[in-house]
C-alpha positions in Angstrom: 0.0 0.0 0.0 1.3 3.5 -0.8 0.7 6.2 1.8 0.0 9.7 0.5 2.7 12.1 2.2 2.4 16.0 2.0 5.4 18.0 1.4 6.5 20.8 4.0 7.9 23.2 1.9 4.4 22.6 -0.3 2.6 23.1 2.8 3.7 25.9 4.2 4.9 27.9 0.4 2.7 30.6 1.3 2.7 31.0 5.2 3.2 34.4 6.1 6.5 34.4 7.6 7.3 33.5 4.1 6.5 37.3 2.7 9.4 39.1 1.5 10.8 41.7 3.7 11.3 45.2 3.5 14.5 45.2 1.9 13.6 42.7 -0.4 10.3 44.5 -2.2 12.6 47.7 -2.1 15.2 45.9 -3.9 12.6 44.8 -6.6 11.5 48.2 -6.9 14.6 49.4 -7.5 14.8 46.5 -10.9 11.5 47.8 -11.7 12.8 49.6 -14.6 15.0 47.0 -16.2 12.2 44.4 -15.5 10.1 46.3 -17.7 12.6 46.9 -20.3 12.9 42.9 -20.3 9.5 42.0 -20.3 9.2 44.7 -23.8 11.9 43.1 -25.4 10.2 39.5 -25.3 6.8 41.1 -26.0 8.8 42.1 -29.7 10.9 39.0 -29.6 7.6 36.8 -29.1 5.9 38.9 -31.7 8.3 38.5 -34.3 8.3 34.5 -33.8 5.8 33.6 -36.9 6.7 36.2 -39.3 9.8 37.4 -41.1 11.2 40.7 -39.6 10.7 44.1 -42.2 13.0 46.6 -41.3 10.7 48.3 -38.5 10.7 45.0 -36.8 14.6 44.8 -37.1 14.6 48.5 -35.5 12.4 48.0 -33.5 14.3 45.4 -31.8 17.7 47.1 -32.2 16.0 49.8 -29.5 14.2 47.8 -27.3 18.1 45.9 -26.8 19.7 49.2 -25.9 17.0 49.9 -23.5 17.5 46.4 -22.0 21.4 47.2 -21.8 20.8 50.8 -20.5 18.6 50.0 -17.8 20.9 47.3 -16.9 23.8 49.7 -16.7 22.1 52.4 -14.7 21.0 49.5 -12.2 24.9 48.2 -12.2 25.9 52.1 -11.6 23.6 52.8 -8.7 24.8 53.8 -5.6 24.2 50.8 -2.8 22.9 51.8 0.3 25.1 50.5 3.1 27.9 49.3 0.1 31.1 49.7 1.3 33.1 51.7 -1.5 
């Protein structure tokens, strides 16, 4: 006979010692911007799956990359808080 087990980490995924802190939600705020840069790319990547990119397409996803690369530069360039320089 097979006994049904439950798994703890199953069982308690979403107890609510298991929120994220403080620090943790300000850190995610802080990627907002390059999260959303990310997210846009794939929205034109995903787009341009079924069809043969024209030349707008091809800009099109030229800029979206060097927002992706900007964004992740000015999050690379921040200041830390608490950092030791």
């Amino acid at each position: 006979m097979n006994h049904i087990v439950t798994v703890q980490e199953a069982v308690t995924a979403f107890a609510d010692w298991m929120e994220p802190t403080d620090g943790e939600l300000d850190a995610i705020e802080a990627e907002m911007p390059r999260i959303l840069a990310d997210v846009e790319a794939l929205d034109v990547q995903i787009a341009l799956l079924d069809q043969a990119p024209n030349e707008l397409d091809q800009r099109r996803t030229r800029r979206d990359r060097r927002r992706v690369l900007s964004e992740r530069a000015a999050l690379a360039n921040r200041a830390v808080p608490g950092a030791v320089a």
